[in-house]
C-alpha positions as CSV (number, residue, x, y, z in Angstrom):
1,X,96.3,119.4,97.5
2,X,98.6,116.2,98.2
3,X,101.7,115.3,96.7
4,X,103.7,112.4,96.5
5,X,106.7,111.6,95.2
6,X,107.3,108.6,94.1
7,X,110.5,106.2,93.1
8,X,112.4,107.2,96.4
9,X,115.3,104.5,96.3
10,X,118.7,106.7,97.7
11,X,119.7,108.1,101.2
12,X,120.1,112.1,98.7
13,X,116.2,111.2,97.8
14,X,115.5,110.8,101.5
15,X,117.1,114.2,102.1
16,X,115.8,115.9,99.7
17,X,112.3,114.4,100.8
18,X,113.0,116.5,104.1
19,X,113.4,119.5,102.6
20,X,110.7,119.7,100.3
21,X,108.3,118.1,102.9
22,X,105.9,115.9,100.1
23,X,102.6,114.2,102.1
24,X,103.6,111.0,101.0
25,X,106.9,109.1,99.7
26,X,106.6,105.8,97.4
27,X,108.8,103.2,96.9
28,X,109.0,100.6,94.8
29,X,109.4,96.8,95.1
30,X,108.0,95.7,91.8
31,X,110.3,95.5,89.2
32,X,111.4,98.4,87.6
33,X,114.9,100.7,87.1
34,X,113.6,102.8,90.7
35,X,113.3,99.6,92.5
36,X,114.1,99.4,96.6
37,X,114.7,96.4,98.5
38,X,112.1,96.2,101.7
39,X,115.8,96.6,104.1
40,X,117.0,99.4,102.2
41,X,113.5,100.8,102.1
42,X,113.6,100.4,106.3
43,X,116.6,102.9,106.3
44,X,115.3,105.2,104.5
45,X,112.4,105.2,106.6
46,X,114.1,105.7,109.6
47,X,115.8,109.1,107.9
48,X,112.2,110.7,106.4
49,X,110.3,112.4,109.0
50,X,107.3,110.6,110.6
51,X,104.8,113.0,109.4
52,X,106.0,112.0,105.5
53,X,103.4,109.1,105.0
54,X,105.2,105.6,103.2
55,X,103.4,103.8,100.4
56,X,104.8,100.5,98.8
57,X,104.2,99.7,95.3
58,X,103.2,96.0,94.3
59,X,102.3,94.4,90.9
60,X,100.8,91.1,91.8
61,X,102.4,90.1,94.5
62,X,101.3,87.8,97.3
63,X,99.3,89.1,100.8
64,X,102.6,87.4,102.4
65,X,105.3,89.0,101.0
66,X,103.1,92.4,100.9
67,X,102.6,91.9,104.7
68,X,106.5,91.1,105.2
69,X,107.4,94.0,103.4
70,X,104.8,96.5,105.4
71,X,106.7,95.2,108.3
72,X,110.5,95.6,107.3
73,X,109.8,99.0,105.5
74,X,107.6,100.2,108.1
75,X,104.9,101.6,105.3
76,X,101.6,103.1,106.1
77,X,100.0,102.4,102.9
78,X,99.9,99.7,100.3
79,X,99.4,100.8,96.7
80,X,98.6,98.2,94.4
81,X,99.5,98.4,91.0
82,X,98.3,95.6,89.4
83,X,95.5,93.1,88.6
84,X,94.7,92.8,92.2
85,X,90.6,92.6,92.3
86,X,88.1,93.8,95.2
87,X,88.6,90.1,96.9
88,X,92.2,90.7,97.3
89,X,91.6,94.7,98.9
90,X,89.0,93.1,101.3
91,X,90.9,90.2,101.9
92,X,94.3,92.3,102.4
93,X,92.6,94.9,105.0
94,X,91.4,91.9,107.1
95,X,95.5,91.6,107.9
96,X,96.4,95.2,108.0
97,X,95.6,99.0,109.6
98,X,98.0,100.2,106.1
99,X,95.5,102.4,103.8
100,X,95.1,101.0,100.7
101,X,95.3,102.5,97.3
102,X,94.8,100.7,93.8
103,X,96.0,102.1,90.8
104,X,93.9,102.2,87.6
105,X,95.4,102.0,83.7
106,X,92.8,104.2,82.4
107,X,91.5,102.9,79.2
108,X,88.3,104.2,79.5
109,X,85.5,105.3,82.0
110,X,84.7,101.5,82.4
111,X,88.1,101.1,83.9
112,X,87.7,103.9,86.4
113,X,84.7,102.9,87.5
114,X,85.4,99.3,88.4
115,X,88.0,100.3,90.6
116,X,85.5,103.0,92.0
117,X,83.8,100.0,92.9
118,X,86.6,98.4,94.9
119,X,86.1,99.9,98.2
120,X,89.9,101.2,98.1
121,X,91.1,104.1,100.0
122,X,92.4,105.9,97.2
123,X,92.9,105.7,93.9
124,X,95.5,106.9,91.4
125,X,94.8,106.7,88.3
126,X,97.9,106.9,85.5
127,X,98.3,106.6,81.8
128,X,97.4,102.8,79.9
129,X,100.5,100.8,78.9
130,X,100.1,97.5,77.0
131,X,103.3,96.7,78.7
132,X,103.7,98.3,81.9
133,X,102.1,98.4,84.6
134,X,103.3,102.0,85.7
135,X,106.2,104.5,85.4
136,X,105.6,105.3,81.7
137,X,106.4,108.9,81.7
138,X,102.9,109.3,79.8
139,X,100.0,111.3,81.3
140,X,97.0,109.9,81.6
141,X,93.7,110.4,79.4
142,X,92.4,113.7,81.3
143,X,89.3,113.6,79.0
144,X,88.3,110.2,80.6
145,X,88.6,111.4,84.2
146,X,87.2,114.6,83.4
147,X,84.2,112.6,82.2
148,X,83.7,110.1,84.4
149,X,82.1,110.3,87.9
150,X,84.8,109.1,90.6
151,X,83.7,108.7,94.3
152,X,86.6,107.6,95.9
153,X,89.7,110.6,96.2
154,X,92.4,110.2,93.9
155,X,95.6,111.0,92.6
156,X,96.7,112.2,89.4
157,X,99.6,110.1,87.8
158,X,101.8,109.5,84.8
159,X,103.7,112.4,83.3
160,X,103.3,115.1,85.3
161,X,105.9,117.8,86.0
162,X,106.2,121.8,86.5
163,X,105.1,122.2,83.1
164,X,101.7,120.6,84.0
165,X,100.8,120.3,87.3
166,X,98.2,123.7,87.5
167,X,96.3,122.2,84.6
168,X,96.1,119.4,86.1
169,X,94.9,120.7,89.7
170,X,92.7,122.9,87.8
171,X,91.3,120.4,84.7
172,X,90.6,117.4,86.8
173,X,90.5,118.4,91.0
174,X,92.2,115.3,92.3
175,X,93.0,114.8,96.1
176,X,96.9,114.8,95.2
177,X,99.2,114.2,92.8
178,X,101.9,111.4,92.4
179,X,105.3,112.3,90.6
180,X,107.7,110.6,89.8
181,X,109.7,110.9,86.4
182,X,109.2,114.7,86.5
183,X,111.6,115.2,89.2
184,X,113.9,112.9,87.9
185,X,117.0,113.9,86.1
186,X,118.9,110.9,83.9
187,X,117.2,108.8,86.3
188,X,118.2,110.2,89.2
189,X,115.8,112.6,91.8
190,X,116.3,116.0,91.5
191,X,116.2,118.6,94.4
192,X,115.3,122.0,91.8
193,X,112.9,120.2,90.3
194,X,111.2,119.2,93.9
195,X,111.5,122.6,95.1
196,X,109.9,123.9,92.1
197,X,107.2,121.5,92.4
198,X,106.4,122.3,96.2
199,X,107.0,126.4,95.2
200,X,104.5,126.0,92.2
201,X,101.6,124.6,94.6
202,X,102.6,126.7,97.4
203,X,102.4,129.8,95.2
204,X,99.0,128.5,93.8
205,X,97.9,127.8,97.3
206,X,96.8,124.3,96.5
């Protein structure tokens, strides 16, 4: 089982990402309260260790700056998080060796499966929001992706937390799971709460 956590933005998250040793990292330079400028990103990069993979989040933003920012932050995988379409993904991988990812609002099986469709690397798959594009703190419809055939690996999203996690794992077998919020306290990562996370899978083997 992978995990990522997500919304890494302070030199304490970086630490704490060396402790609790998570597959992958995320930050974010869409808008949002766990925003990361690309340079402030870079130095964080150069504190996580090398195995720890980096994945930048982008809503809608240009091949340009996605490219400028893969550079400065030094990110192994682009995770797209908004309207992109399968022209942009083939277009974008033309330019890059980054994996990429492309995260699905999950409405209903029709939305799954277009971006089944979409010849990304992985998917993640988190909770609908009229209004956001991501970091609602709402888990996804698990009925949906328990019922809907998914090719491509993916990652659970959207509300999860120690309380849910094994459910999760067990309900839906993803390929990983991306936290973010549920390791959060008052906005802010928390080390107990990554611990517990890592213990929980650990003690689960998963």
């Amino acid at each position: 089982m992978k995990l990522k956590f997500c919304g890494i933005r302070r030199k304490q998250d970086a630490e704490y990402v060396n402790i609790t040793l998570p597959d992958y990292v995320g930050f974010v330079f869409a808008p949002s309260r766990r925003y990361i400028s690309p340079e402030d990103a870079a130095e964080l990069s150069e504190i996580i260790r090398p195995e720890i993979k980096k994945a930048g989040v982008f809503v809608n933003e240009s091949q340009e700056n996605i490219m400028n920012t893969v550079h400065t932050a030094k990110l192994d995988i682009i995770q797209l998080h908004g309207d992109e379409n399968e022209e942009f993904i083939n277009s974008l991988r033309k330019i890059t060796d980054c994996e990429i990812w492309k995260a699905v609002r999950v409405r209903d099986s029709g939305d799954i499966q277009k971006a089944d469709m979409m010849q990304a690397d992985k998917l993640l798959l988190d909770s609908f929001s009229v209004s956001q594009y991501g970091g609602t703190g709402k888990t996804a419809d698990w009925n949906i992706i328990k019922n809907t055939t998914i090719k491509t690996p993916f990652f659970i999203a959207g509300g999860l937390n120690e309380q849910n996690i094994l459910s999760a794992v067990s309900e839906l077998s993803p390929f990983g799971l991306d936290i973010s919020g549920g390791i959060e306290t008052e906005g802010t990562k928390n080390l107990n709460k990554m611990k517990k996370i890592t213990d929980l899978l650990e003690r689960n083997d998963y």
